[in-house]
N, C-alpha and C positions, 0 to 999 in steps of 0.2 A: 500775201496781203494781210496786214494786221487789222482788227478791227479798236484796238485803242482800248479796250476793253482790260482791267486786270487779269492777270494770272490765278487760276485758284490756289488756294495756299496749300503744302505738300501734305499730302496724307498722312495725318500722324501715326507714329508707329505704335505698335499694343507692347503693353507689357508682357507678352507670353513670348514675340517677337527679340525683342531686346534681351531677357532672361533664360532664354529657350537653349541658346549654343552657349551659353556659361556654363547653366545646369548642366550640358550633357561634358561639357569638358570638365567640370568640377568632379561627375562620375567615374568619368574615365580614369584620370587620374588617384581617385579614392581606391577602384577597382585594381587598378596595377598596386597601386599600394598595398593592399588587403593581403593580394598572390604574394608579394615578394616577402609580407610579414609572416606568413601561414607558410613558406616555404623555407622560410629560416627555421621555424620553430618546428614544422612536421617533415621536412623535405618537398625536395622538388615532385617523387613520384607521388607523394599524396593530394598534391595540387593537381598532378597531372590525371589523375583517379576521381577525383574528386569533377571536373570538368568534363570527364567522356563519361563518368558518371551520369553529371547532371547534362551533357548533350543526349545521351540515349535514355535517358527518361524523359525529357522532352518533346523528342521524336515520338516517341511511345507515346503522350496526353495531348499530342497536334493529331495523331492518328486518331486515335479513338475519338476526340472532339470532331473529329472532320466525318467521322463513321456517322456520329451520333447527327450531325448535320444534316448529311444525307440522307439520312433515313429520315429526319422530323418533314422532309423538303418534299419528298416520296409519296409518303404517307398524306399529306397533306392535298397532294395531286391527285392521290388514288379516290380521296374523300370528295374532291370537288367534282372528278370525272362521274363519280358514283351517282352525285346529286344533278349533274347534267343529266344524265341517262334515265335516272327516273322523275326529272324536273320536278323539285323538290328545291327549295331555296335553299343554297348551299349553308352550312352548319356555322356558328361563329368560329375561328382560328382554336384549336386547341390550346390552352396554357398550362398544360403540364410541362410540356419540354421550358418553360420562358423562365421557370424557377431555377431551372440546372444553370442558366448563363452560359451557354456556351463558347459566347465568345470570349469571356474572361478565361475560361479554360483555358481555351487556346493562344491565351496571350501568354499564359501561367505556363503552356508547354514552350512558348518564344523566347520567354524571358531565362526557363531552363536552357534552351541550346545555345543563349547568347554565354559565352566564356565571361565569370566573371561571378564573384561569391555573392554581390551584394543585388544582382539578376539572378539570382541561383534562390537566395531567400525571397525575393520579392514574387518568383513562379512559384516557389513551395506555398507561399500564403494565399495566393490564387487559387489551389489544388483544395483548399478550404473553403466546404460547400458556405459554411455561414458567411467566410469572406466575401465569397462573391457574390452572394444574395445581396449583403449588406452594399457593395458595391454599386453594384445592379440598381437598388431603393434609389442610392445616391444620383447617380448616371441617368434615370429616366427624370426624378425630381430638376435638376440642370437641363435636361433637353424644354422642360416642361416651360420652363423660366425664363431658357431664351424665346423659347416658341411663341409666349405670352407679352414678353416684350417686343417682339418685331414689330414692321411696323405693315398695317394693312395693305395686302394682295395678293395675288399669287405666284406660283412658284415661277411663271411663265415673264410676269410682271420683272420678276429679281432676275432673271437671265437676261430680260432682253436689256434694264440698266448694266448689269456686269458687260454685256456688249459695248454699249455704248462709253462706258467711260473708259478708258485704256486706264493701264496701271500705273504709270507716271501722270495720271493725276488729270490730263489732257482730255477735253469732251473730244467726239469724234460728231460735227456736224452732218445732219443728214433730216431727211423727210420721215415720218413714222407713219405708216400707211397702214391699219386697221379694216381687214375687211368685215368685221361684224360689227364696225360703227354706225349709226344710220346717216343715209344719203344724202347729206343737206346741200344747203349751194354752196358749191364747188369756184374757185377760179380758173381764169382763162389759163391756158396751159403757158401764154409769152409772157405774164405776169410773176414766174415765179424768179426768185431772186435766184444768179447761179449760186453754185456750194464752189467752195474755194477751200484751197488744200491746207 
C-alpha cells in the first residue's frame, strides 16, 4: 500500500566515497610500477630484500607498539583498582603515554609489512616521533571539528536514527516508545493506525 507520498531523494554520495577506490588503485598501480623500475635498475634480489626487510621490521614496531599498549592499559587498571581500594577519587588518565601516538606507530609498523616501497616510506615516516605527534595535533584538531559541528544529542539519539533509516535511503515505519518520557494521555489502544509494510 502506497501512501502517495514522494520518494526521498538518494543519498548523496561523499567525495572520500567516489575518490576512495581510485586513490588506492592509482597506488596500487604506482607501487608495481616503482618494484619493476627499482628491479631493473638494482635487481629482483634487492627488491626482494628490500620487502622482507621492510615486512620484518614491521612485525617488529606492531610488536613493541602492541607491548607498549598493553602495558599503558595495565597500568592504568592497576591505578584505578588502587584508588577503589583506598576510595580515593580515581587520578585524571595519565598523558605521558598519549605523546608517543601509539597508534600511528602501529599503523607505521602496517604500512612496513604491506609490500610495496611507497608503504615502506610512508611506515618509515611514522617511526618519526615528531611525525607523529604532528599527526596526532592534526587528527584530534578534525575529531574536534566534526564533533563541534554535529548536530545536538546523543550517541544513543544517532543509533536509534541509523536504525531507523535503512541504507537505500527508505524510512522504516514504526511507533518510538520512550520509557523516560512522562506519562501524558495516552490513546485508546483500537485507535492506532495499522503500520503497513
Amino acid at each position: 500500500m502506497t501512501t502517495g507520498a514522494t520518494p526521498p531523494p538518494a543519498p548523496k554520495r561523499s567525495r572520500a566515497r567516489t575518490f576512495l577506490p581510485l586513490g588506492v588503485a592509482a597506488w596500487l598501480v604506482l607501487e608495481i610500477w616503482l618494484l619493476t623500475v627499482v628491479a631493473d635498475v638494482a635487481g629482483g634480489l634487492t627488491v626482494l630484500a628490500l620487502l622482507v626487510g621492510g615486512a620484518v621490521l614491521g612485525a617488529a614496531v606492531v610488536k613493541r607498539a602492541g607491548r607498549r599498549a598493553f602495558r599503558n592499559l595495565t597500568s592504568t587498571f592497576q591505578q584505578a583498582q588502587a584508588a577503589a581500594r583506598t576510595g580515593a577519587a580515581p587520578s585524571p588518565a595519565d598523558r605521558a603515554g598519549a605523546d608517543d601516538r601509539n597508534g600511528f606507530l602501529m599503523l607505521g609498523g602496517l604500512l612496513l609489512m604491506v609490500p610495496g616501497l611507497l608503504s615502506d616510506a610512508a611506515g618509515l615516516l611514522l617511526l618519526i616521533p615528531q611525525v607523529r605527534s604532528f599527526l596526532g595535533r592534526y587528527a584530534e584538531k578534525a575529531v574536534e571539528r566534526r564533533m563541534g559541528a554535529a548536530s545536538p544529542g546523543s550517541l544513543q539519539d544517532a543509533f536509534q536514527q541509523a536504525r531507523i533509516h535503512r541504507p537505500d535511503g527508505k524510512v522504516v515505519q514504526g511507533e518510538v516508545i520512550r520509557e523516560d518520557a512522562s506519562q501524558g494521555p495516552r490513546r485508546p489502544e483500537g485507535s492506532r493506525p495499522p503500520l503497513t509494510p
